[in-house]
C-alpha positions, -999 to 999 in steps of 0.1 A, spaced: -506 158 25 -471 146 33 -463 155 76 -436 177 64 -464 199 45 -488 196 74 -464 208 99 -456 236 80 -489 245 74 -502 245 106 -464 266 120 -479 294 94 -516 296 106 -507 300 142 -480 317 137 -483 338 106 -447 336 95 -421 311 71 -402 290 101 -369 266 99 -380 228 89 -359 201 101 -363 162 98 -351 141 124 -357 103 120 -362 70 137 -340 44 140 -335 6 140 -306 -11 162 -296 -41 139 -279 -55 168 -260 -46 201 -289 -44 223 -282 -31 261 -248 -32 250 -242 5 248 -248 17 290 -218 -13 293 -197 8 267 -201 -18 239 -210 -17 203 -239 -14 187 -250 -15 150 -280 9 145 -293 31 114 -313 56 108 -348 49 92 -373 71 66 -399 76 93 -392 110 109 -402 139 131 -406 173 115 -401 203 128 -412 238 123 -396 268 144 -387 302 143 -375 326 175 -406 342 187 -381 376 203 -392 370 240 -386 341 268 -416 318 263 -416 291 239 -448 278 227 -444 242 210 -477 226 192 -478 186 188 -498 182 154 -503 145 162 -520 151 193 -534 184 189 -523 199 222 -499 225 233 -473 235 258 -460 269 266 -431 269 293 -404 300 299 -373 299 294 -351 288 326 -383 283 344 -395 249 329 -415 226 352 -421 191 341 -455 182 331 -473 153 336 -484 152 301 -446 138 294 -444 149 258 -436 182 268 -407 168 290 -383 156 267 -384 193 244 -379 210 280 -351 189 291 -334 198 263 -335 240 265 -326 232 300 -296 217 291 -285 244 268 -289 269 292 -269 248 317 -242 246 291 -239 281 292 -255 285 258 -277 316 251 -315 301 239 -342 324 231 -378 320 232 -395 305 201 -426 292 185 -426 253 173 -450 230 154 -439 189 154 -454 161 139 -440 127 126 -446 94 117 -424 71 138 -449 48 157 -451 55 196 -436 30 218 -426 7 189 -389 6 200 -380 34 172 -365 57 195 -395 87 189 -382 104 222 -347 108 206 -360 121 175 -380 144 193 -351 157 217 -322 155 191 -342 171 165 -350 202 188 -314 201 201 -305 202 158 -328 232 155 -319 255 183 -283 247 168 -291 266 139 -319 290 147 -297 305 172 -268 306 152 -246 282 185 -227 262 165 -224 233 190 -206 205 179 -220 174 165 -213 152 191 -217 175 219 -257 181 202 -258 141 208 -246 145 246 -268 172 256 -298 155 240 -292 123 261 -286 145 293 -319 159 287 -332 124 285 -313 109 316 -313 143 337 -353 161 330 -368 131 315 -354 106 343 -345 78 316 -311 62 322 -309 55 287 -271 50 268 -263 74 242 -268 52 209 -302 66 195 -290 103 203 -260 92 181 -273 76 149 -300 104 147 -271 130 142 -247 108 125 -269 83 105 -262 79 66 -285 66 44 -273 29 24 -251 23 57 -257 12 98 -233 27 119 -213 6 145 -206 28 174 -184 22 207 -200 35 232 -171 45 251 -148 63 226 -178 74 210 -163 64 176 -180 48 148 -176 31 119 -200 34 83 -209 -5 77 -223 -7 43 -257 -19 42 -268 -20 4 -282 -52 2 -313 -73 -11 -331 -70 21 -360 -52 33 -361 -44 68 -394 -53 82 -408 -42 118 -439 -63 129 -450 -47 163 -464 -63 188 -487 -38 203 -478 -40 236 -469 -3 255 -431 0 271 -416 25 287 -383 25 303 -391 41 331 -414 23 344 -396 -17 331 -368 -37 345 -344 -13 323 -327 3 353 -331 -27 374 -305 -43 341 -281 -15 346 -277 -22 381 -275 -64 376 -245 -53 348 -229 -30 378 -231 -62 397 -215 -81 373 -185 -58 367 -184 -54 407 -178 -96 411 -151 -94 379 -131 -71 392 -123 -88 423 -100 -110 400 -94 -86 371 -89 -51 388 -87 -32 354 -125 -42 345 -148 -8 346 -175 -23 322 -187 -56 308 -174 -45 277 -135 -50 287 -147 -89 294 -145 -123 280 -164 -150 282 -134 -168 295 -131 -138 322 -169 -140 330 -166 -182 334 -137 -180 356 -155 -157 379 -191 -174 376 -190 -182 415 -183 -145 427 -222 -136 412 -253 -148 417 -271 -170 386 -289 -139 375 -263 -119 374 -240 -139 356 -265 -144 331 -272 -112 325 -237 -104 325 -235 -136 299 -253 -121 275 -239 -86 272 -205 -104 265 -217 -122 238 -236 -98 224 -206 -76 217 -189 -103 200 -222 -105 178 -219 -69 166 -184 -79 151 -194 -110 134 -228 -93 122 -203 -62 106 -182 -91 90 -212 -110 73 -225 -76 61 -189 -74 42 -188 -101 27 -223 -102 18 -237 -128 37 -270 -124 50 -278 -157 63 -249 -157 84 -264 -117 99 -297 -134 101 -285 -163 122 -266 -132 145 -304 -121 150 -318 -154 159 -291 -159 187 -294 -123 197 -332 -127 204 -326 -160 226 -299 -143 249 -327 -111 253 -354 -136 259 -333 -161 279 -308 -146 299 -317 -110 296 -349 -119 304 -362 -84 285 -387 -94 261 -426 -111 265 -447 -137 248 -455 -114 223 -419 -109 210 -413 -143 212 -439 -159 188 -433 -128 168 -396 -146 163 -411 -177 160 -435 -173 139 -410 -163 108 -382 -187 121 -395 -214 92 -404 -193 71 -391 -185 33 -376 -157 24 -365 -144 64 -329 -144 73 -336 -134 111 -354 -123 133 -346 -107 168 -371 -84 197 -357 -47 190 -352 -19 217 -353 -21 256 -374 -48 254 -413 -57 273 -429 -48 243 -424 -27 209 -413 -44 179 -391 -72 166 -370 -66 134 -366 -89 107 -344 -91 78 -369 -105 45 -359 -109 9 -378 -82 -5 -403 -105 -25 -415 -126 4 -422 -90 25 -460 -98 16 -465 -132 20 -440 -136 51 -467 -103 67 -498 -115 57 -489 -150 72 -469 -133 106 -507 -112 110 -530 -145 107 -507 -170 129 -504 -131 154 -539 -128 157 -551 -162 162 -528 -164 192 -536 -130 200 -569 -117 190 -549 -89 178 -530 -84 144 -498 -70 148 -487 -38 131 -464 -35 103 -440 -15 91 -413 -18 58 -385 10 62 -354 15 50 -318 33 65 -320 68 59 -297 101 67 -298 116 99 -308 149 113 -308 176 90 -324 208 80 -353 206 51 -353 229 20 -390 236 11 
């Protein structure tokens, strides 16, 4: 039974009534990673794996939310949520907080969730999760937020309940995503640009079963080396607030106001933005070899001078580096685990897997998962 089905199925026999279904996907960052909490660019889409949603208002104050993946509930009231040490619960909670501190009126409902977007794979499941409630409560209640405020309050749920510091990119695509197309964003105008992305690629995700979470990694400790960064530039270009307003010219000329660490982290955001540009420009002019060499050199600045990924993403990159039939290859997400995504002519997908899961498990002991998906729309509501 397709999750959409199940989720529906399971809203009905505990709660004996048709709800609302909404599907709110995954997502892939192409490039521009850590870019976006420096008010870069980033070049993400939205994927087919999803989280579904069944609700309906329930009349009261409590809300009652069932996770059909794990079988479990949580019931919390509204204006008096606590956070529970089961997590999941969290991110749904942060976001009815934040409506109410917005000033907008949220009732109690009743809410059923399942999906398939693998857990700690880098796929940005807590967004989809947040987002898709933030989507819902949109039109159960009849609030008619705006589009980009849904996006904000979602990540505020994130950074303010949750506790994640994370930028606003995967609360973005999952609202704004189009299927055939990424979507470069600036993360500080919060504009964005539809880059066409109908080519003959399939986008392959081999994870390498190692756990992250941002809380508990060197993510925050990377916002504050950035801070550093901008801190040790602006003592000799006083109109720098973020990485994103600097050169590598800028960043050399002040190399001996940082320390080694910081200038290489700094290093590598700076470049990185530059990447997203070129990596838009090989897309339109349809060269892929040219995106896939983008990936390569993105992954070596996250291993190297970001210092974010792990012996796992690495031979996961070098693994396909040889291989026929994969453009690039590059560690996806905040890094210490999750995935790495890969850009495969669609008729090596098999042979390039089967080889990445032999040469991954002798190394290993473990074959890596894998997962073909493909850019997809964003949030939106589902007609049974």
């Amino acid at each position: 039974m397709p999750i959409i089905e199940s989720v529906a199925s399971k809203f009905k026999e505990l709660f004996r009534e048709t709800p609302l279904l909404v599907r709110s996907p995954g997502r892939v960052n192409l490039i521009g990673e850590h870019t976006d909490y420096n008010d870069g660019y980033v070049l993400p889409a939205a994927i087919d794996e999803a989280m579904y949603f069944a609700i309906a208002p329930n009349g009261g104050n409590e809300c009652r939310v069932h996770a059909l993946n794990l079988n479990a509930e949580h019931r919390f009231t509204i204006g008096h949520a606590n956070h529970s040490d089961k997590r999941w619960p969290n991110y749904l909670m942060g976001v009815v907080e934040q409506f109410n501190n917005a000033g907008y009126r949220v009732g109690g409902f009743n809410c059923v969730f399942g999906g398939d977007i693998p857990i700690g794979a880098g796929m940005s499941s807590s967004a989809a999760l947040e987002t898709g409630l933030a989507f819902a409560l949109d039109r159960l209640f009849a609030l008619k937020v705006d589009a980009l405020a849904l996006v904000k309050l979602a990540q505020k749920a994130e950074n303010e309940f949750v506790g994640v510091e994370c930028g606003i990119m995967d609360q973005y695509i999952n609202i704004f995503g189009k299927r055939g197309n990424a979507l470069r964003i600036d993360c500080r105008t919060l504009e964005s640009e539809l880059v066409s992305f109908h080519h003959p690629a399939a986008i392959v995700l081999f994870d390498a079963g190692v756990s992250h979470s941002l809380a508990g990694s060197g993510y925050n400790k990377r916002r504050v080396e950035c801070s550093a960064g901008v801190a040790a530039v602006k003592q000799k270009h006083p109109a720098v607030t973020h990485l994103r307003d600097v050169s590598i010219a800028m960043l050399s000329g002040c190399k001996g106001l940082m320390d080694a660490t910081v200038y290489r982290r700094s290093k590598y955001v700076v470049e990185e933005n530059d990447r997203v540009f070129a990596a838009c420009a090989a897309l339109a002019r349809n060269d892929l070899t040219a995106f896939g060499a983008l990936l390569y050199a993105s992954h070596e600045g996250l291993s190297r001078e970001y210092e974010v990924s792990c012996a796992e993403l690495d031979v996961l990159v070098d693994v396909v580096r040889e291989m026929p039939g994969v453009y690039g290859a590059r560690m996806m997400g905040g890094g210490f685990g999750g995935c790495t995504i890969n850009l495969i002519q669609p008729d090596a997908v098999e042979l390039v897997s089967t080889a990445v899961r032999k040469q991954y498990a002798k190394k290993f002991g473990r074959e890596p998962k894998v997962y073909v998906t493909s850019i997809s729309d964003g949030t939106s509501i589902v007609v049974p």
